[in-house]
C-alpha positions in Angstrom: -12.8 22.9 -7.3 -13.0 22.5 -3.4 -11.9 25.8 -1.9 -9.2 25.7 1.6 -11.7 25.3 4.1 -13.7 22.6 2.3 -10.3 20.6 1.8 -9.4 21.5 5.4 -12.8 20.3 6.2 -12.6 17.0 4.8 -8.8 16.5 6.0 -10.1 16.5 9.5 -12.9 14.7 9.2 -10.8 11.5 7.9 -8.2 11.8 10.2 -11.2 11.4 12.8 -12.4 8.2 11.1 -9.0 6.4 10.5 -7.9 7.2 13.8 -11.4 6.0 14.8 -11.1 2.5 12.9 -7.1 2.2 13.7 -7.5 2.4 17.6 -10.8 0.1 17.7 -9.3 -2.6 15.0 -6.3 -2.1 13.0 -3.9 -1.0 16.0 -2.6 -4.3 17.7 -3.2 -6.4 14.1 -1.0 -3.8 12.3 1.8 -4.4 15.1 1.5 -7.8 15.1 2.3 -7.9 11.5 4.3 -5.8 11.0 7.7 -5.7 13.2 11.2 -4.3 13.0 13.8 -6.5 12.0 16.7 -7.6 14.6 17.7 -6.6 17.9 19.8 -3.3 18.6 22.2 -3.8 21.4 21.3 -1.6 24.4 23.7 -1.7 27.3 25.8 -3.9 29.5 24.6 -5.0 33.3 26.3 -7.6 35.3 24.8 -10.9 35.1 22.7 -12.6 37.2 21.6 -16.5 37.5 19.3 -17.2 35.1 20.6 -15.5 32.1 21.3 -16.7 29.1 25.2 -18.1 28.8 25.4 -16.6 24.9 24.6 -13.1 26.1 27.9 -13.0 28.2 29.9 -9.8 27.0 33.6 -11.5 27.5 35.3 -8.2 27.1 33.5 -6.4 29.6 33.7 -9.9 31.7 37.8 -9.9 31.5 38.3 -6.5 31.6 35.9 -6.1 35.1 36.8 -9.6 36.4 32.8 -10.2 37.1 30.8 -11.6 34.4 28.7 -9.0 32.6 25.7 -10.1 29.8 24.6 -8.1 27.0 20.7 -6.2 26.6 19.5 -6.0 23.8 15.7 -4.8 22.7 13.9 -5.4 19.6 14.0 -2.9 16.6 10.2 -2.2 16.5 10.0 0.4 14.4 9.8 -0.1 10.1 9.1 2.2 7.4 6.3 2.1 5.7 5.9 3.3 1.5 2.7 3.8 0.2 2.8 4.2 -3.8 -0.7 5.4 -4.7 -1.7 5.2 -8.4 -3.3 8.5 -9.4 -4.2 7.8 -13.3 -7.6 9.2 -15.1 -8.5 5.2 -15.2 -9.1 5.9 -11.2 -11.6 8.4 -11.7 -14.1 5.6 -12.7 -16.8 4.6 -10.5 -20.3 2.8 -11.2 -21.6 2.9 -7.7 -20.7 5.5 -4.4 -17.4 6.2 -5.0 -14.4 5.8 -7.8 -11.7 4.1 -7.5 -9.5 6.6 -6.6 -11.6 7.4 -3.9 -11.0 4.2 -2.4 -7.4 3.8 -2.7 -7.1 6.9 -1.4 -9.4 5.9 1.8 -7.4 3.1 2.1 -3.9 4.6 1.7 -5.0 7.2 4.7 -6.1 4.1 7.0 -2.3 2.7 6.1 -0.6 5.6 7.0 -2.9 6.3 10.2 -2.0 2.7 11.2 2.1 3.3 10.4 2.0 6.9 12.4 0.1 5.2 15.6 2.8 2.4 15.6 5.4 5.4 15.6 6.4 3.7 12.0 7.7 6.0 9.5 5.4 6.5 6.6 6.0 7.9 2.9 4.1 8.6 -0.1 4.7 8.0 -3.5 2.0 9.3 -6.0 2.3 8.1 -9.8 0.8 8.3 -13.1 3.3 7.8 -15.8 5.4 9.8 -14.3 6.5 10.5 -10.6 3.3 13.1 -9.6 5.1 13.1 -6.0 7.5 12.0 -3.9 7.3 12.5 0.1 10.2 10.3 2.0 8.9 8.3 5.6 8.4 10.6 7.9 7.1 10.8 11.7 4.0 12.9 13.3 0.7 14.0 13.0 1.3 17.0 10.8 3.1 14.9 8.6 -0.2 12.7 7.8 -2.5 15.2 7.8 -0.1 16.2 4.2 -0.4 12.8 3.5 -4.1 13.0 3.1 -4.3 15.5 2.1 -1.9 14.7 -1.1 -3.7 11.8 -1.2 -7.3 13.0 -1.9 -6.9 16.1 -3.8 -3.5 16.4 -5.6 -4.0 16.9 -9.0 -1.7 14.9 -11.5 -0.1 16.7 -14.5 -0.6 13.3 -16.5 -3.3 11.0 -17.2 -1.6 7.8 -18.2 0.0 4.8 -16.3 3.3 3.8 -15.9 4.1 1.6 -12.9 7.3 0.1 -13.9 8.7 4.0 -13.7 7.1 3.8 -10.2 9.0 0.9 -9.1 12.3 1.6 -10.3 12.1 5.2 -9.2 11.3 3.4 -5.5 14.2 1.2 -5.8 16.6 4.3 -5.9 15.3 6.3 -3.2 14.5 3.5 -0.9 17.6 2.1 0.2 16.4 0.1 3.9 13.7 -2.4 3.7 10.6 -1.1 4.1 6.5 -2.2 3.9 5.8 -1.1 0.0 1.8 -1.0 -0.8 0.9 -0.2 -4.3 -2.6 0.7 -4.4 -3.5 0.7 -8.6 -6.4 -1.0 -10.8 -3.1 -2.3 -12.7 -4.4 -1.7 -15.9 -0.7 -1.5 -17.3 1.7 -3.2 -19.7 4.6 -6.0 -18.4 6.5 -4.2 -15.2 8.1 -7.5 -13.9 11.5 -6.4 -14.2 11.2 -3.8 -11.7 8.7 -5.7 -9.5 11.4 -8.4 -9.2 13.8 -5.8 -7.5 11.0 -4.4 -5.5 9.9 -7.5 -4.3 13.6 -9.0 -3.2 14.2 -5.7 -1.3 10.7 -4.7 0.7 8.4 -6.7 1.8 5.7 -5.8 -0.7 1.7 -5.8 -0.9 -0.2 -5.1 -4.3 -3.8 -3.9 -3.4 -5.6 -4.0 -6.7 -9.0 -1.4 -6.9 -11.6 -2.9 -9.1 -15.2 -1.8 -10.2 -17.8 -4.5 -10.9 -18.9 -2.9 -14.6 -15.1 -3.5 -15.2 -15.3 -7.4 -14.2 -18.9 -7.7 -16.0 -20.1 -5.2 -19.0 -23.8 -4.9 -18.5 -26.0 -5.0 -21.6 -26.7 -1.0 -22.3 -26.7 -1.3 -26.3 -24.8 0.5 -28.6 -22.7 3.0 -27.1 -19.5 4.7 -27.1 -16.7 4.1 -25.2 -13.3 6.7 -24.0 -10.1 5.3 -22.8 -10.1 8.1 -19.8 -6.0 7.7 -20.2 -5.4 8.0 -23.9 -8.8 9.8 -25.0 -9.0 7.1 -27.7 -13.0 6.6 -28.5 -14.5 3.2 -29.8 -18.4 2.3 -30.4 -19.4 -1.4 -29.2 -22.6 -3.2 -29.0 -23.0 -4.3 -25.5 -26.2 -6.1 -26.6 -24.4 -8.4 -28.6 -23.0 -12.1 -26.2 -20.1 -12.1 -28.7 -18.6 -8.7 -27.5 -19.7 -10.0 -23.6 -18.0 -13.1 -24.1 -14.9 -11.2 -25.7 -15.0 -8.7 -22.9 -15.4 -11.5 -20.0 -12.4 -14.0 -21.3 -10.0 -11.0 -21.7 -11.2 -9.6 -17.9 -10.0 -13.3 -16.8 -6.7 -13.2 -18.6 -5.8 -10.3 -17.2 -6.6 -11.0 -13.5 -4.7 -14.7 -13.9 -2.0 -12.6 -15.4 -1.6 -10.3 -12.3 -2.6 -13.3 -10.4 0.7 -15.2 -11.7 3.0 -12.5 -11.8 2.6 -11.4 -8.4 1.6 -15.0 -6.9 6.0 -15.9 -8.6 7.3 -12.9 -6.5 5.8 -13.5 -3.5 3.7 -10.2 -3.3 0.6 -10.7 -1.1 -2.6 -9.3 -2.9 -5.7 -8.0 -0.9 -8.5 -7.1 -3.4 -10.4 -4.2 -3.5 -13.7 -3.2 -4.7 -16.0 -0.3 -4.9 -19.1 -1.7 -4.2 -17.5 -3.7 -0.9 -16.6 -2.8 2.3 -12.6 -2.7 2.5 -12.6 -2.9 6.1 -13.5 -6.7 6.0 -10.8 -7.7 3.3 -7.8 -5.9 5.4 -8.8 -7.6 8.6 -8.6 -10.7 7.0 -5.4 -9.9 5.3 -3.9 -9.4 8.7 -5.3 -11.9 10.1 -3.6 -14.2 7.7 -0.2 -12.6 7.7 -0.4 -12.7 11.5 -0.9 -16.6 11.2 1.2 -17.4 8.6 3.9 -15.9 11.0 
């Protein structure tokens, strides 16, 4: 257990690096991205030649007797919802770092990248339960709770439950807002919440996988624990059968999540823990920012 000044520690040192990596990369892509919608209307001036005809304020125009336009300035800033999956499934990790460690790295980058853009940002941490709720807030001390929530809470349950996630989103969230779901997924069917999820925010499913999960390596007999339920089975990884069972079932599920999110609408930027994130979310603005 990490005592205050270890955590307080740590906190700092992160903020250092996202802001770091947000202000040399992610800044201007971020923005481009990911605007306001609409235009709020600002204030009246008279009109002068060269203005645009359909910004004429009549009112003003026949109540003055000169012709007045109407300003108006883009709505830049969004809100941004970060639901981070914080399940014992996380916890795994065959190389430097679990899963969990890397949503939560990523998650912090996010929410760096929302607060620099003066973008409201909120955190949502599940299991099968709601762990934690924090609505979109402003400001440097507000992140610096957000990291900190997001690399050392400690969740009351072990299991997953993301449909619960998502609907409990679609009460509290009533504006549209940038939803990223950061979970390995490893889940039963949660479409019918996704599809509300999905119609209301603009929504980005950032799967975290390990590459023992994607290909079991041949260890021999051994015993395996389902880190959510505690349930124990013994396999025999040296046998091609229990590989090939393993792989096709691996597949399924990724085409599943594939499909499901692919009919919504919901972009997907992979993650791994034995690559370099930083890579994969450049080129996931990079595409957003063309396909706009």
């Amino acid at each position: 257990m990490k005592t205050s000044s270890e955590i307080l520690r740590k906190m700092r040192r992160i903020e250092l690096q996202t802001k770091r990596l947000v202000e040399s990369s992610f800044a201007g892509q971020y923005q481009s991205v990911f605007k306001g919608r609409g235009m709020n209307f600002e204030e009246v001036r008279p009109y002068t030649p060269g203005d645009e005809i359909r910004t004429i304020d009549w009112n003003v125009t026949a109540r003055t007797g000169e012709p007045y336009i109407k300003k108006f300035n883009e709505e830049r800033e969004v809100t941004v919802m970060i639901l981070l999956d914080v399940s014992a499934s996380g916890n795994f990790g065959s190389v430097n770092e679990s899963k969990r460690e890397i949503a939560a790295e990523v998650a912090a980058l996010l929410a760096f990248s929302a607060i620099y853009n003066n973008d409201k940002v909120g955190l949502l941490l599940f299991s099968d339960q709601i762990e934690l709720f924090i609505p979109p807030k402003k400001g440097r001390q507000h992140h610096l709770r957000l990291i900190r929530d997001m690399f050392f809470f400690q969740p009351k349950s072990r299991k997953t439950d993301i449909g619960q996630a998502l609907e409990f989103l679609n009460r509290v969230l009533t504006r549209r807002a940038i939803v990223f779901v950061i979970s390995d997924f490893f889940d039963g069917d949660f479409s019918r919440p996704l599809t509300v999820t999905a119609k209301r925010h603009d929504m980005i499913a950032l799967p975290v996988i390990d590459p023992v999960e994607e290909n079991f390596p041949d260890v021999g007999v051994i015993t395996l624990q389902d880190p959510e339920t505690g349930e124990q089975i013994e396999v025999n990884t040296t046998a091609r059968s229990f590989r090939a069972t393993y792989q096709d079932e691996v597949e399924r599920q990724k085409k599943k999540l594939l499909h499901l999110f692919g009919s919504h609408h919901v972009d997907i930027v992979p993650l791994r823990t034995d690559e370099d994130y930083l890579p994969l979310l450049r080129s996931f603005f990079a595409h957003r920012e063309r396909r706009r």
